[in-house]
N, C-alpha and C positions, 0 to 999 in steps of 0.2 A: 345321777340323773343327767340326760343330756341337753346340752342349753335350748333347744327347740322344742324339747317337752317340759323345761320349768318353764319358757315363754307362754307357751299353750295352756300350764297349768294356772299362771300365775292372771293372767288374762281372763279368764274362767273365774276365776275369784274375783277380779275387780267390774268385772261386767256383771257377775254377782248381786254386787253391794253398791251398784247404780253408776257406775264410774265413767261419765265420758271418754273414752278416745281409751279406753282399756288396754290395749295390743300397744300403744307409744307407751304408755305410762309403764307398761311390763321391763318392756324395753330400755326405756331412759333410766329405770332403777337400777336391772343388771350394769348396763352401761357405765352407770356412777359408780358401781361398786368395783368393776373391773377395770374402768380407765380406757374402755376399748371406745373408736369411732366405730360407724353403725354400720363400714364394710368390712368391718373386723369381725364384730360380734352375729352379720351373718354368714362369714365365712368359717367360723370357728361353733358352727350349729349345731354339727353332729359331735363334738368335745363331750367331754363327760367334765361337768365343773367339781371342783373342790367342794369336798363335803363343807367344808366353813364356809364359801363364799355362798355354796347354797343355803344353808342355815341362815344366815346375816341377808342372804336374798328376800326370803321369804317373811324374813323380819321386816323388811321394806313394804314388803307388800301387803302382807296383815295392818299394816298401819294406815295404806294409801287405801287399803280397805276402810275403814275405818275415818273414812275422807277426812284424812291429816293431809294437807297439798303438800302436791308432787315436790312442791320448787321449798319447802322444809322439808323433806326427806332428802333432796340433793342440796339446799342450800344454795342454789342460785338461782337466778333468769335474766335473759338475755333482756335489755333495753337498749334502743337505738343502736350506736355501735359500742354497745361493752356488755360484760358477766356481771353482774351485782351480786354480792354476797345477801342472800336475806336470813332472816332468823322468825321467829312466833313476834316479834319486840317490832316487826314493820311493816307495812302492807306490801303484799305481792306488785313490783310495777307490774302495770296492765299495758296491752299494746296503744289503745288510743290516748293514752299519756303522753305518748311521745310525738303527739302534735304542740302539745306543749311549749316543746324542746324546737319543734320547727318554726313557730309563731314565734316562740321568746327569742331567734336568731336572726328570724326578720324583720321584726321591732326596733333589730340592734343592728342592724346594717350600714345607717351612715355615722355610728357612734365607736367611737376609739376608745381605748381603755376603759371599757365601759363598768362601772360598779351593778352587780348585780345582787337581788335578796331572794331566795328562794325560803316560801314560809311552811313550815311542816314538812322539812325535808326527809322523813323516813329511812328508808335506804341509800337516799342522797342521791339518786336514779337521778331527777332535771338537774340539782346543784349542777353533780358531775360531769353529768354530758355536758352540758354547756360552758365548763372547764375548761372542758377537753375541746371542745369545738373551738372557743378561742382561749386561747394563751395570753391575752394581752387584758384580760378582765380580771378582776378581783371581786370572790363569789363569798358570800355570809348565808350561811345554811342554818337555820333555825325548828327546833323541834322541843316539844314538851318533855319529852322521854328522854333521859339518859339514855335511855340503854337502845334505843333508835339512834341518836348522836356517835354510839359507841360503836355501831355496824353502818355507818353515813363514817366516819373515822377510816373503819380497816377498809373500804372503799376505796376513798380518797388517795389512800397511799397505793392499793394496789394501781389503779390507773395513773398516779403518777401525780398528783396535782393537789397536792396536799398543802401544799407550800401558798397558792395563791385562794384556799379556802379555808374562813374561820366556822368555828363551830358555834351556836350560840342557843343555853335554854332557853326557851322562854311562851310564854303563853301567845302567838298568833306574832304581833309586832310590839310586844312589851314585855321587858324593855327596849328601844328602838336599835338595833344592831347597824345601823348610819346614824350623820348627823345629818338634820333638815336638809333638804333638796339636794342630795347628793345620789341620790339612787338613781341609776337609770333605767333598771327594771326591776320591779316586785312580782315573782310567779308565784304559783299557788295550785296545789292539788290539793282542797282543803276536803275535809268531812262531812258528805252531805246530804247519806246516807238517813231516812225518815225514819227512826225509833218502829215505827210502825209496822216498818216493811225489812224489817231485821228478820220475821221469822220465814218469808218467802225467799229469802236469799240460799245461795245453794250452801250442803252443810260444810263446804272447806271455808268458807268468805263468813258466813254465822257463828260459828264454832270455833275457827282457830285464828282469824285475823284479829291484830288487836282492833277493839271495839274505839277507842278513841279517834284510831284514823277513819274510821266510815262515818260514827255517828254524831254529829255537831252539837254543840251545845245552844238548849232551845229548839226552837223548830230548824228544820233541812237550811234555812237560810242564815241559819245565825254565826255561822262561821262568816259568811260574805259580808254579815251588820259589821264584822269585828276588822274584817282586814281591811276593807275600802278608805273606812274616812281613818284608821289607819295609817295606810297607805300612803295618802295624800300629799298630806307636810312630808314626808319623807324621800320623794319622786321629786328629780330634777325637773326644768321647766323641759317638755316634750317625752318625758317618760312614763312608762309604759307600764299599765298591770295587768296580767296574763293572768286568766283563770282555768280551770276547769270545772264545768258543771255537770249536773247530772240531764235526764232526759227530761224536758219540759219546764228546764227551770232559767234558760236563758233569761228571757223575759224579764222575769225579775230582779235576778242579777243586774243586767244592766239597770233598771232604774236604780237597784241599790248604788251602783258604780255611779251615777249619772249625781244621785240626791249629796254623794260625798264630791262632787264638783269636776268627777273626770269626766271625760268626753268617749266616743264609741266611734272608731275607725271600723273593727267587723266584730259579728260572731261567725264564725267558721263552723262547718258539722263534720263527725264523721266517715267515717268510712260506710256507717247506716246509714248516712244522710242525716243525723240526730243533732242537732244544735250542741256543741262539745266545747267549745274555747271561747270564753269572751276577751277580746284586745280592747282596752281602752288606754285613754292615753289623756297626763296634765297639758294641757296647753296654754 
C-alpha cells in the first residue's frame, strides 16, 4: 500500500470512531513510526511502505480508534520548550498549563537561587521547565504515584537537569519536602476535575487518563483545602503559590488561598478569557 492511501485509509477510520483532527493524528502515527519530519513523509507519498511498518501502522490506529491518546501511542507532547516522555501513569500536559510555567517565572523574577516546590508533579512538565528556565534554582517535585515520579525521573535526565531536582512521594505537601519558610514558590496543577462530570469528559481524558490527577479528593475543591494552609508555613516571607484551576472555580480558590493567610496579586485567564491561574503570595 502507498503511504497516501494508508493516510486516506487510516483517516477514514479515525473520523469513523469520532476522532478530532483525524488526517494529523494519521499522520503523526506513521510519523512516529517511521522517524520521518512531515516534509519527508509527504514527499515519500507515492512509496509503497513495508509490509511491517504497515501492519504496526494500522495497529496504531486501531487503537487511536479506540480513543487511546494520540500522545500514549507516540509517548510524548511537546510543553513549553521541551518533548515530555508520557506514559497511562500521567496526565497529558495540556497547552494552557504552560502559563503556569510563565506566572511561576515572574513571580521569581527578583529572586536568586530560588527554591522552588512543584506539587503533583506528573510528567514533571512545570518541575522541568522551570529547571530548565533557570539554572540557578533547586526544584522538589512531588507526586503520589511512583510510577508518575518514575517518568517525572527519565525526564529530568533527558532534559538535562536531574542533578538540581529532588524527587519526592508524598500525599499533596506531606510529608513537607522544605523546611519552614524556605520555599519560594509552591506551583500546582492539582485535581479538580467534579466526580460528576467525569462522564462528559471526552473518552481519551475518561477512560485512559489516570483518574487521580483529574479527580480530587472530596468535592472539585478539596485539593486547594489541602495545598494552601499547606502551603503557608512552608513559603519564604514574599513567596508565592501558583495554581491552576478549572473554569469557574477562581473565585473560590482565592478565598481558600486568602482564609490560609495568603494574599492575591492576580488571577490571570486564558487564552479563552476563562479565569486559569491564581498568583498569591505570603507577605
Amino acid at each position: 500500500m502507498i503511504v497516501n492511501l494508508a493516510f486516506e485509509q487510516a483517516a477514514a477510520q479515525l473520523r469513523a470512531a469520532g476522532v478530532t483532527d483525524a488526517a494529523w493524528d494519521a499522520e503523526r502515527l506513521l510519523r512516529h513510526l517511521t522517524g520521518w519530519d512531515r516534509a519527508e513523509a509527504l514527499l515519500r507519498g507515492f512509496e509503497t511502505l513495508a509490509p511491517e511498518t504497515q501492519a504496526a501502522f494500522f495497529e496504531l490506529v486501531a487503537e487511536r480508534a479506540r480513543r487511546r491518546p494520540l500522545q500514549y501511542l507516540t509517548g510524548s507532547q511537546a510543553f513549553w520548550r521541551h518533548e515530555f516522555l508520557v506514559t497511562p501513569d500521567v496526565l497529558i500536559p495540556r497547552p494552557e498549563t504552560e502559563q503556569l510555567v510563565e506566572a511561576s517565572l515572574l513571580a521569581l523574577t527578583d529572586t536568586s537561587r530560588p527554591v522552588i516546590v512543584d506539587v503533583g508533579t506528573g510528567s514533571g512538565c512545570i518541575a522541568l521547565s522551570l529547571a530548565a528556565e533557570r539554572p540557578d534554582a533547586t526544584v522538589h517535585a512531588i507526586d503520589s504515584s511512583p510510577a508518575a515520579l518514575a517518568v517525572a525521573r527519565q525526564n529530568a535526565h533527558r532534559l538535562g537537569v536531574g542533578e538540581r531536582v529532588s524527587f519526592h512521594q508524598g500525599d499533596f505537601l506531606t510529608p513537607p519536602p522544605v523546611a519552614p519558610g524556605t520555599a519560594h514558590l509552591i506551583v500546582s496543577n492539582p485535581p479538580y476535575v467534579d466526580p460528576a462530570e467525569m462522564l462528559g469528559l471526552a473518552p481519551e481524558v475518561r477512560d485512559h487518563e489516570p483518574r487521580q490527577a483529574l479527580v480530587p479528593p472530596g468535592d472539585r475543591y478539596g485539593a486547594y483545602r489541602r495545598i494552601a494552609p499547606q502551603a503557608f508555613p512552608l513559603l519564604a516571607a514574599g513567596g508565592s503559590l501558583v495554581l491552576e484551576v478549572g473554569r469557574g472555580m477562581a473565585e473560590q480558590v482565592v478565598a481558600i488561598c486568602q482564609a490560609a493567610g495568603l494574599r492575591l496579586p492576580s488571577v490571570l485567564p486564558d487564552l479563552q478569557g476563562i479565569p486559569r491561574t491564581v498568583v498569591t503570595r505570603k507577605s
